[in-house]
N, C-alpha and C positions, 0 to 999 in steps of 0.2 A: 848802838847809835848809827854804823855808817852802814850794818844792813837793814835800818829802817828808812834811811835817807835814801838806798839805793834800791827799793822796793817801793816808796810812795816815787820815785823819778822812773823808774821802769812803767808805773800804773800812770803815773800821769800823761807821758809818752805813748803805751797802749789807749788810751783813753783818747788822745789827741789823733791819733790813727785812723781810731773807730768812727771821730767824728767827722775828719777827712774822707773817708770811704763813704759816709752814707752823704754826704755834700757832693761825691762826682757822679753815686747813681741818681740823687736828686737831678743833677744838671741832665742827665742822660736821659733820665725819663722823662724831663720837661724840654728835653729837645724834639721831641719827635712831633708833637704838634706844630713847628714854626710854621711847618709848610703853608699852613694856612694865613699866616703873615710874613714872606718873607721881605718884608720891606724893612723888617727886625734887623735880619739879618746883612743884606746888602748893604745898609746904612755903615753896619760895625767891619765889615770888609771893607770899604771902603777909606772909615777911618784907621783901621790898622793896618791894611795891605795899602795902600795909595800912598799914606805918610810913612813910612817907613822903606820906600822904592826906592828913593834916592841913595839911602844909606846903602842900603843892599845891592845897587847897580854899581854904586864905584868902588865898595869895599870888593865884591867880585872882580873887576877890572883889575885893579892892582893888587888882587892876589895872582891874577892869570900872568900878571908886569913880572913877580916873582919869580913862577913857577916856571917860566919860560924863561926864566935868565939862568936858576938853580938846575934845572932839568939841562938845561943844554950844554953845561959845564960836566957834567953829571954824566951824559952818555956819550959827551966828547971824549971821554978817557977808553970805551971801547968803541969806538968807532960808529956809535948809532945815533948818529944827531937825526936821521928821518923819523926815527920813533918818536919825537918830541911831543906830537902832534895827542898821540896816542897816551904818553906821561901825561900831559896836562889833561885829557878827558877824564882818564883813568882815578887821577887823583881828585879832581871835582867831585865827579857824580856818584862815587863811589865813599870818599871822607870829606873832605874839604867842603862842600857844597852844603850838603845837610848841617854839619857842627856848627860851623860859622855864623851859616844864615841862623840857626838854632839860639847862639848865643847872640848875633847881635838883633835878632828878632825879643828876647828876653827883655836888654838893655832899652831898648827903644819902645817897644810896643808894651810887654810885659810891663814895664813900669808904670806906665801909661793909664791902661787896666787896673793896676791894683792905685794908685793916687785916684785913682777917676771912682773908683768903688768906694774906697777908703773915705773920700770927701765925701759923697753920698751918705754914707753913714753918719760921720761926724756930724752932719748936717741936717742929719734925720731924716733922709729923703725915704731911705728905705724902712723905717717905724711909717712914715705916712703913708706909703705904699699899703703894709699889712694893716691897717688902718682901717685900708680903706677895698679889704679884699682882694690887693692885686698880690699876687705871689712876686717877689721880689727875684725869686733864682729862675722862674719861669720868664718874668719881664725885661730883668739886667743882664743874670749870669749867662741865661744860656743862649741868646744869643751872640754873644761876646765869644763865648766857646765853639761855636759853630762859626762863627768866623776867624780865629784863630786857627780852627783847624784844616780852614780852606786855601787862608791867605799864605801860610808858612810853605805849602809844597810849591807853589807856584812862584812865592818868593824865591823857592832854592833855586830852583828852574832856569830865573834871572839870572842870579847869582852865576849859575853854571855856566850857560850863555854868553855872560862878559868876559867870566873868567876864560873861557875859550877863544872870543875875542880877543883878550890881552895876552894871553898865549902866542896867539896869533901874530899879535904885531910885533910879540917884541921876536920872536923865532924868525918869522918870515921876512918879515917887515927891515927891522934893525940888524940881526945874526946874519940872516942869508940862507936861513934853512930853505931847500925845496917846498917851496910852494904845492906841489901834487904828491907829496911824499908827506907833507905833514897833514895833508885831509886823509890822504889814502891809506895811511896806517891807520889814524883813527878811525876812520870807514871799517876796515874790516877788525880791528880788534878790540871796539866798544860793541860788547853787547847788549841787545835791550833790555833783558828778563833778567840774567844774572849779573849786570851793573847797572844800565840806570834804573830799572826794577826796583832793586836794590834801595839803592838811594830814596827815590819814591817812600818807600816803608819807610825810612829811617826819619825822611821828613815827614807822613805822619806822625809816625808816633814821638816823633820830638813835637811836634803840634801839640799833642793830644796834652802832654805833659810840663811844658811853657806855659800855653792858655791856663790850663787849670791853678797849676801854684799858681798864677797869677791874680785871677779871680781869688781863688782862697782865701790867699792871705788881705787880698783888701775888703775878702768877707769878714774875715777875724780879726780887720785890724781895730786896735784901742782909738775909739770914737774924740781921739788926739791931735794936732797938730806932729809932737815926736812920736806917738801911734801909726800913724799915717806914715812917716820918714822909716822908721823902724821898719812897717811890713813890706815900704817900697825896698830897702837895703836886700832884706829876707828873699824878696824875687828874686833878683838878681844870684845872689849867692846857692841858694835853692835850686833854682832852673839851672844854672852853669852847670852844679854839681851833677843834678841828676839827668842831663843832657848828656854830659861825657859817660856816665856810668852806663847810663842806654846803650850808649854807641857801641862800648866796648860790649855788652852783653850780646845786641844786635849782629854785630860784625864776628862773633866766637859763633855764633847760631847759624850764619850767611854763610861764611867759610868755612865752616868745619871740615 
């Protein structure tokens, strides 16, 4: 009995995989025409990167408020408070920058996508679509995924940006750090290729993997009211999960 239970649970989970995979090269291969409308796309940047700017400008901000109090404590015990400047880039656009924005890009936008899909369905919006000829992953999802994939690097970007600003104010500004010491380290010891490079990739491919579970599951979601709540939960917990697990696989690859 518990290796029939645990052999239809392994098939059914293989089974769910299989349909997962051919759902991203579906999205993939019906990405490549938008070009021909990209007003598809702009629309869905717009609604996911615009509304979710604020959260991402001030959660940067007062991560930079942190990092700049933490770090200065931090290289006060050997005598390098000039590096600070250089601490706070380093940890942005290198960690902090990409995961963050990653997971609060999930929370905010990610949920958003799958309630937005999830109701379409329950609503029948997408049985009328195929109805009526129009491919639904060509007309809904993949737009939504090509903007997902554009808005998130440029979101971290933001992120990065304040968080260096807030770096800024509270080291230079409130501390008293050197003001030409905290640009000039990080001048010369942020690389572009091997950190913010870096960073760059990470927030793709945390894009690439937000958007989609997100799309998914409010592809799959049970045409429900607790259907709907349920696949919205599943984002969330999903994309966290397999955000951090990227990261770690990414940054063992980066640094090796």
């Amino acid at each position: 009995m518990i290796v029939e239970r645990v052999g239809r649970y392994a098939r059914e989970k293989a089974s769910d995989l299989g349909y997962a995979a051919r759902c991203f090269f579906s999205i993939i291969f019906n990405s490549v025409g938008l070009w021909r409308r990209p007003r598809l796309v702009t629309d869905q940047i717009h609604f996911i990167g615009n509304y979710s700017l604020v959260i991402i400008a001030v959660s940067g901000l007062f991560v930079g408020f942190v990092l700049g109090y933490q770090g200065y404590y931090t290289l006060n015990r050997y005598g390098s408070e000039e590096a600070l400047g250089l601490l706070v880039a380093l940890s942005l656009t290198r960690e902090l920058g990409p995961v963050v924005t990653a997971l609060l890009f999930a929370g905010r936008a990610g949920t958003s996508l799958t309630a937005e899909i999830g109701l379409m369905k329950a609503g029948e919006q997408l049985t009328a679509m195929e109805m009526m000829a129009v491919n639904p992953i060509q007309r809904v999802l993949a737009p939504r995924f090509l903007a997902g994939l554009v808005a998130l690097p440029i979101l971290t970007a933001i992120f990065n940006a304040m968080g260096i600003i807030g770096g800024y104010v509270v080291g230079v500004k409130l501390i008293g750090v050197d003001n030409g010491a905290f640009w000039s380290q990080m001048q010369a010891g942020v690389d572009v290729w091997q950190d913010i490079g870096n960073g760059v990739i990470k927030s793709i491919v945390f894009g690439f993997a937000v958007t989609f579970v997100a799309l998914f599951q409010g592809y799959e979601a049970q045409p429900t009211p607790e259907g709907v709540a349920r696949a919205t939960t599943r984002t969330v917990v999903v994309s966290s999960l397999l955000v951090l697990w990227l990261d770690f696989l990414l940054t063992a690859w980066m640094f090796q």
